[in-house]
ZARONU-389717 format. One record per residue (C-alpha): residue in one letter; x, y, z. Coordinates in Angstrom, 2 decimals, decimal comma. Example, Ala and Ser with C-alpha at 12.3 -4.5 7.8 and 13.67 -1.06 7.14 Angstrom:
TILUM residuo      xx      yy      zz
TILUM       A   12,30   -4,50    7,80
TILUM       S   13,67   -1,06    7,14
***
This chain:
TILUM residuo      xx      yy      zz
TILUM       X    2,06   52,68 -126,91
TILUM       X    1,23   55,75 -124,48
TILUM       X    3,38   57,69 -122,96
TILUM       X    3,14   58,19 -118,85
TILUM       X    2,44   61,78 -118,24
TILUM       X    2,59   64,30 -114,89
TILUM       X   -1,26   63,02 -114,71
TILUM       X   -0,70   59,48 -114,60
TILUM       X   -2,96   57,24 -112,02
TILUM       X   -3,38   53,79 -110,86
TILUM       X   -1,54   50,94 -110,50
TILUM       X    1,79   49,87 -112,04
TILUM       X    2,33   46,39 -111,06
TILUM       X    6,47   46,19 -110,47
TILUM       X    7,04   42,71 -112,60
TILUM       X    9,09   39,52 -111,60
TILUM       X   11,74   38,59 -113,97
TILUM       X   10,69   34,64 -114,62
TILUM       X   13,51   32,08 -114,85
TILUM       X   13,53   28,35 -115,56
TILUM       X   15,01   26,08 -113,30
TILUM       X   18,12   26,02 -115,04
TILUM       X   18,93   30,18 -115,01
TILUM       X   17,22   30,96 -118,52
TILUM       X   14,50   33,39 -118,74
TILUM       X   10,95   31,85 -119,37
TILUM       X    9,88   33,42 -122,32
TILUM       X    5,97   31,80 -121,59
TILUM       X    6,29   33,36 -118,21
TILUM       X    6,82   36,59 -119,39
TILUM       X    3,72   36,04 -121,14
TILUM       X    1,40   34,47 -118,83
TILUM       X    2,80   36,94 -116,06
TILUM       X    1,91   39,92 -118,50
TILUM       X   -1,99   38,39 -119,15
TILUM       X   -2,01   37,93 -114,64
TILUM       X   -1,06   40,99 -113,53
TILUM       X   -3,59   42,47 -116,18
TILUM       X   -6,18   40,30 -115,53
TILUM       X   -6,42   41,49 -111,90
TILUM       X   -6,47   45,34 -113,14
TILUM       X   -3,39   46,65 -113,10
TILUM       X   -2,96   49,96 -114,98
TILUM       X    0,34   49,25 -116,20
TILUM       X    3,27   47,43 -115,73
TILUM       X    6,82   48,24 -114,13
TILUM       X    9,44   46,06 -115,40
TILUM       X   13,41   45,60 -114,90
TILUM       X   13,29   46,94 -111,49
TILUM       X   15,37   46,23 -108,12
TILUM       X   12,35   43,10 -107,46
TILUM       X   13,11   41,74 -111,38
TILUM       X   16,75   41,44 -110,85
TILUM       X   17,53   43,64 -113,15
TILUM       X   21,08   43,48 -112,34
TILUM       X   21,37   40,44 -112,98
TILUM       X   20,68   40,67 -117,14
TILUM       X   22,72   41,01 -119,43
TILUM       X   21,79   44,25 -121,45
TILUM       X   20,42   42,33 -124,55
TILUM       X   18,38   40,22 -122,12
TILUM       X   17,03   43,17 -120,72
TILUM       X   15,90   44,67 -124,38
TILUM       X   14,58   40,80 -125,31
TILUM       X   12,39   40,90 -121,54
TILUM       X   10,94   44,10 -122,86
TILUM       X   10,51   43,09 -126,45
TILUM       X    8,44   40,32 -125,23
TILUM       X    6,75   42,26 -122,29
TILUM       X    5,75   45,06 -124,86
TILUM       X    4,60   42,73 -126,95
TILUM       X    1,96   40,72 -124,39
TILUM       X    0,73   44,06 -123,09
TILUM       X   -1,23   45,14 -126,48
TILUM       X   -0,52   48,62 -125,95
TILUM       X   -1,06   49,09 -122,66
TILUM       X    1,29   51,48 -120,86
TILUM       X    4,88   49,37 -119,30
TILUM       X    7,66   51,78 -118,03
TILUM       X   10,72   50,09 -117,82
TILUM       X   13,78   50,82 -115,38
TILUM       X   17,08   51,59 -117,11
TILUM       X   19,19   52,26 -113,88
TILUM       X   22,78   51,37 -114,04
TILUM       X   26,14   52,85 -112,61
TILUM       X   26,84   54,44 -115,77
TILUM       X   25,23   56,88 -118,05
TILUM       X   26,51   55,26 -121,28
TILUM       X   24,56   51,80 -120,56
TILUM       X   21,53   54,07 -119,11
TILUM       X   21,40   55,91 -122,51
TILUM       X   22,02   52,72 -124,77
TILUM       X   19,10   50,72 -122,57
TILUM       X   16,73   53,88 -122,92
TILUM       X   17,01   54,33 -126,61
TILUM       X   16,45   50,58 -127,58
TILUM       X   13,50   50,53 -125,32
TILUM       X   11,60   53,83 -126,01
TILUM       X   12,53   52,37 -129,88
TILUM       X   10,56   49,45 -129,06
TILUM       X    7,35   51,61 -127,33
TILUM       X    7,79   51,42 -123,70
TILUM       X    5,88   54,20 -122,06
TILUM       X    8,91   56,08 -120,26
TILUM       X   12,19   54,72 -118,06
TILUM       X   12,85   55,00 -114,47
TILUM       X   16,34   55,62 -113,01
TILUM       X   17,40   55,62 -109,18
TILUM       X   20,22   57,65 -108,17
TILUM       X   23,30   55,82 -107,75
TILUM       X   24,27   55,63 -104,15
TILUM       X   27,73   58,05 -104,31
TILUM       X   25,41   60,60 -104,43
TILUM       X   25,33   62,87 -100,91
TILUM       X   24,45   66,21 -101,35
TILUM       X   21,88   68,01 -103,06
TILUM       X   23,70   69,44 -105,34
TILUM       X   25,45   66,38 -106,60
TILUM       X   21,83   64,98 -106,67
TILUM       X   20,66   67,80 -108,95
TILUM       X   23,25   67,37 -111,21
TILUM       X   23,13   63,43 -111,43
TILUM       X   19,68   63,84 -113,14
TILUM       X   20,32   66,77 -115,08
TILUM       X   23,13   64,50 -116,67
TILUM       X   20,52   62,01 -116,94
TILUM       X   17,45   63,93 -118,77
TILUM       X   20,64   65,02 -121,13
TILUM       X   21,56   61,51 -121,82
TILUM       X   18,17   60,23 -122,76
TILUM       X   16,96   63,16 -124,10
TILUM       X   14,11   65,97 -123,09
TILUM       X   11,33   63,85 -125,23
TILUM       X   11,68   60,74 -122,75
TILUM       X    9,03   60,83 -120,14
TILUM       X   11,50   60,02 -116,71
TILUM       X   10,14   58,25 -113,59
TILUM       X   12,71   59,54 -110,40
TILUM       X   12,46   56,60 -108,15
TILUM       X   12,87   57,47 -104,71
TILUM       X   13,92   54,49 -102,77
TILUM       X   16,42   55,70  -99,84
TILUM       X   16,20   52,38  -97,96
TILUM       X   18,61   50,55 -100,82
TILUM       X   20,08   53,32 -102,55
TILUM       X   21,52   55,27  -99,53
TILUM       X   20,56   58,32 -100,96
TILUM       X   18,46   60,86  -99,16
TILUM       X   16,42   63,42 -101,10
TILUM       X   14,73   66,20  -99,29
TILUM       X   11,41   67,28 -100,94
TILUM       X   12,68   70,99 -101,54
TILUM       X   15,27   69,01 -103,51
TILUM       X   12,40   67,30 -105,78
TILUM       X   10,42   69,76 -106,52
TILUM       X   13,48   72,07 -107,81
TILUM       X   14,76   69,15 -109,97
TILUM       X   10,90   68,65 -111,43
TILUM       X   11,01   72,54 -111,88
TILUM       X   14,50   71,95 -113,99
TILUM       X   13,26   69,07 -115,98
TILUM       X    9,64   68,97 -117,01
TILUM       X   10,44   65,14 -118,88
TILUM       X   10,78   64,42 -115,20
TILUM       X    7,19   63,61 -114,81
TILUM       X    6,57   60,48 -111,83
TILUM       X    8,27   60,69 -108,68
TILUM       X    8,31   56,86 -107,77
TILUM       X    8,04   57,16 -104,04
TILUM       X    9,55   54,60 -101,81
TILUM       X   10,89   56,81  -98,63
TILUM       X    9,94   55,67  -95,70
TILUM       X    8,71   57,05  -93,71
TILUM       X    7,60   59,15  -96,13
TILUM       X    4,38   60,21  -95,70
TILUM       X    4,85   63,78  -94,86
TILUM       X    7,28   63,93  -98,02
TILUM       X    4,18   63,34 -100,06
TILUM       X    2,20   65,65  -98,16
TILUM       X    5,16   68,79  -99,13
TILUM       X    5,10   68,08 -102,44
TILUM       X    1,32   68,37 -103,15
TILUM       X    1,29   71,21 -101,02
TILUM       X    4,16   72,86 -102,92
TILUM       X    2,29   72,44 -106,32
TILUM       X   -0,75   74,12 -104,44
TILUM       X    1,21   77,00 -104,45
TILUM       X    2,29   76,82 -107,95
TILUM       X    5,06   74,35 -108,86
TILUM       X    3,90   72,08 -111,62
TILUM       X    2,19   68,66 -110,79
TILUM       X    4,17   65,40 -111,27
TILUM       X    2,60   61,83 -110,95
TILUM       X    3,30   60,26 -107,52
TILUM       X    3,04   56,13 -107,56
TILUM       X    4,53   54,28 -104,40
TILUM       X    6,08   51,37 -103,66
TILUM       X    7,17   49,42 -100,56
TILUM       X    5,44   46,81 -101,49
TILUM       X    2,01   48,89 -101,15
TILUM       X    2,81   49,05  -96,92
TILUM       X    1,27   52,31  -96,68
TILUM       X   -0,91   52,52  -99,39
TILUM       X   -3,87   53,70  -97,53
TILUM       X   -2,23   56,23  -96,43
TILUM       X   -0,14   57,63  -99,20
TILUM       X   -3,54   58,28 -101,42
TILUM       X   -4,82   59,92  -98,45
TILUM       X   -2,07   61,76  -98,28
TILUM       X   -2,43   62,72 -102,74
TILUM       X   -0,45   60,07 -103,95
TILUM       X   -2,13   59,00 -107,27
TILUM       X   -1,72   54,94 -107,06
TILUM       X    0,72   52,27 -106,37
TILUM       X    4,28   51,43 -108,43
TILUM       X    4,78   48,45 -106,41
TILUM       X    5,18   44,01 -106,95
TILUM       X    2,91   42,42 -104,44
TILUM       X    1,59   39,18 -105,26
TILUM       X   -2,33   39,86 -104,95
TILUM       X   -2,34   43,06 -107,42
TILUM       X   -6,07   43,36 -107,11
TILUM       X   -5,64   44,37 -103,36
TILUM       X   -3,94   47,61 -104,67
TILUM       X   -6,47   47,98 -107,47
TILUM       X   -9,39   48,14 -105,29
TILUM       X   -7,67   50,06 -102,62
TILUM       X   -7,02   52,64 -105,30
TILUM       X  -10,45   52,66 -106,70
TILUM       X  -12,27   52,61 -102,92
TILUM       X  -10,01   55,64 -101,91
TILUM       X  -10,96   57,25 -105,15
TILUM       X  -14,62   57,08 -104,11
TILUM       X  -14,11   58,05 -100,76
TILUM       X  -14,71   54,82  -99,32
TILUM       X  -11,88   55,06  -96,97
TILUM       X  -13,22   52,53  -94,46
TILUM       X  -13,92   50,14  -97,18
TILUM       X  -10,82   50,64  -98,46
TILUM       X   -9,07   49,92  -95,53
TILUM       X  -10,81   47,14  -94,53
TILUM       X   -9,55   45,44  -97,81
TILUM       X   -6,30   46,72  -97,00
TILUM       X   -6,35   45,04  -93,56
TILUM       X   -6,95   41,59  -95,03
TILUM       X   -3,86   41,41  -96,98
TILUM       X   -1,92   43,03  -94,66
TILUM       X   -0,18   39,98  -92,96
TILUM       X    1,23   38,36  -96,12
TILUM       X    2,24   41,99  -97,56
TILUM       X    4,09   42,74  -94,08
TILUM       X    5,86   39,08  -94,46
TILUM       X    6,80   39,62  -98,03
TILUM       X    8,85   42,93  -97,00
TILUM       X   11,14   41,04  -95,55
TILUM       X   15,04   42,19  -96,83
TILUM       X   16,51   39,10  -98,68
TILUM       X   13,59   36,98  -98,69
TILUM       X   10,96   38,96  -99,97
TILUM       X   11,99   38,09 -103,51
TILUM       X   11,80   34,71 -102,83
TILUM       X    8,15   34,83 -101,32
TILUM       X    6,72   36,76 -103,81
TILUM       X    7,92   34,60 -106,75
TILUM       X    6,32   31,32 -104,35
TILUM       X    2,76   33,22 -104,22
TILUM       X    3,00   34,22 -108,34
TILUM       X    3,72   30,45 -109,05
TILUM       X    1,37   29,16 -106,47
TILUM       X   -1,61   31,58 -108,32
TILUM       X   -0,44   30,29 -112,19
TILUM       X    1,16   33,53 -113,08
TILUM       X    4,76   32,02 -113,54
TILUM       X    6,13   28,58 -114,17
TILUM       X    8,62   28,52 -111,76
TILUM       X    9,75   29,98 -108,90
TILUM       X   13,30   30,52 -109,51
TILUM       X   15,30   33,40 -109,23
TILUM       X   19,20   33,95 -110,52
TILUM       X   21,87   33,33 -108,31
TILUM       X   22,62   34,78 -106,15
TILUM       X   19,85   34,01 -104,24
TILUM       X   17,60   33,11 -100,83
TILUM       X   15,20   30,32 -101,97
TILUM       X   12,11   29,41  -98,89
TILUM       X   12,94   26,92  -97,12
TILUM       X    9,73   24,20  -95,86
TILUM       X    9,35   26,34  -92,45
TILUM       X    8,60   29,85  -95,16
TILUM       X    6,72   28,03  -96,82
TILUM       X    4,34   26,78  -94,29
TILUM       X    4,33   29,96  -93,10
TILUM       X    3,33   31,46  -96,49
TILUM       X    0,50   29,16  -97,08
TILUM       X   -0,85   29,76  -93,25
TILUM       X   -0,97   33,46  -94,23
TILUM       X   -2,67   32,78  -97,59
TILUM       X   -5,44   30,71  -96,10
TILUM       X   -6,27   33,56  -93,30
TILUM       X   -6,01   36,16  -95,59
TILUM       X   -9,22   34,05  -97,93
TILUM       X  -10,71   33,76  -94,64
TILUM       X  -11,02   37,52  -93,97
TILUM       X  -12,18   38,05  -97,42
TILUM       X  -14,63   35,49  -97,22
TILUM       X  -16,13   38,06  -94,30
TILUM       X  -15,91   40,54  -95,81
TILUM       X  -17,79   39,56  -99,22
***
């Protein structure tokens, strides 16, 4: 299985966790979710994050999602998030699934966190938990984590910690954040990989901006596969015009709370899971979401009908 590296591009789909009706993960869901969100391009997969209710596994849950995940991706790349509120369970997590081939672990900081030094030390603490030969994906979400992280702050923990080698970049705004860190490696600080999330919001932008793809879960993957590729041409208009048609339903999916719940609706709706449950606790759609889902999925194939 490959390893992500400071070079890393494209598109690493963040995965749904799929559940039967009845609470139980759906082991033929993991598999036919695996063979979707490959099957429309993506680069790699992203699994166990804050949108695959990670939280709620168990810990040998979490090892048998990626066992199975690992296993349906035939050696493409999967990175898998090992985030927890202790360093013991983040160390235990990592080992079994770098043992198993995953292609590197993410970890947020925990939301304690406050100053810059505290945040400095947090992932030193981590990189010695896991160990220096563990490619690390810093995810960057200050929206749910609380925690702020000034770029100066990055780039002197990727200077500390070359394993550090993917900023997962979810500030927002954030744009000009992306914009200091290229411009700091310009001037001589090593490169790391930047993927972004937020549910691919700004995507245009960020690769505009030098971001080198998307580390996001929306529902229509091969929007932020094209995108990518079109902006790596220097088809920007193209790109954005593609963009623009997906827009609505990736602005309604961003809702807080529900968003989980809408995305799961669209995977089930396209065949890529069996069911559209989700662990309690949870927000299911109600019929008015729903309607509103499906209104937005019909005008969306309506502006890509124009646009041929």
């Amino acid at each position: 299985m490959p390893l992500i590296t400071a070079n890393t591009k494209g598109v690493f789909v963040i995965a749904v966790t799929p559940f039967r009706d009845d609470g139980a993960i759906d082991h033929a869901s993991v598999d036919s979710m695996v063979d979707f969100y490959f099957d429309k391009g993506a680069d790699g997969l992203t699994i166990l994050g804050i949108m695959g209710e990670a939280p709620k596994l168990t810990q040998s849950e979490a090892i048998e999602v990626t066992r199975r995940t690992l296993a349906r991706a035939g050696g493409r790349p999967v990175v898998v998030g090992v985030s927890a509120p202790g360093l013991a369970a983040i160390g235990e997590l990592t080992k079994a699934v770098m043992d198993l081939g995953a292609a590197g672990v993410m970890v947020a900081p925990p939301s304690s966190l406050r100053t810059d030094d505290q945040i400095a030390g947090y992932y030193r603490t981590v990189v010695e938990t896991i160990g220096t030969e563990v490619p690390l994906v810093l995810q960057d979400y200050p929206l749910t984590t609380g925690v702020q992280i000034a770029p100066k702050t990055l780039g002197a923990i990727f200077e500390a910690h070359p394993s550090i080698v993917m900023l997962k970049h979810e500030d927002w705004p954030g744009l000009q954040k992306i914009s200091d860190l290229r411009d700091a490696e310009a001037r001589g600080r090593r490169r790391v990989s930047i993927l972004c999330g937020n549910g691919g919001l700004f995507l245009v932008e960020e690769l505009r901006r030098g971001a080198d793809g998307a580390m996001t879960g929306f529902a229509y993957p091969e929007m932020m596969v094209g995108v990518c590729r079109l902006s790596a041409e220097g088809a920007h208009d193209a790109a954005q015009d593609l963009f623009d048609a997906y827009l609505p339903l990736m602005r309604y999916e961003q809702q807080p709370g529900a968003g989980l719940a809408v995305r799961k609706y669209v995977l089930a709706r396209r065949g890529a899971i069996a069911s559209v449950a989700q662990r309690r606790p949870a927000v299911p759609l109600n019929a008015a979401a729903i309607a509103e889902v499906e209104f937005l999925i019909a005008r969306q194939q309506r502006k890509l009908e124009a646009l041929g």
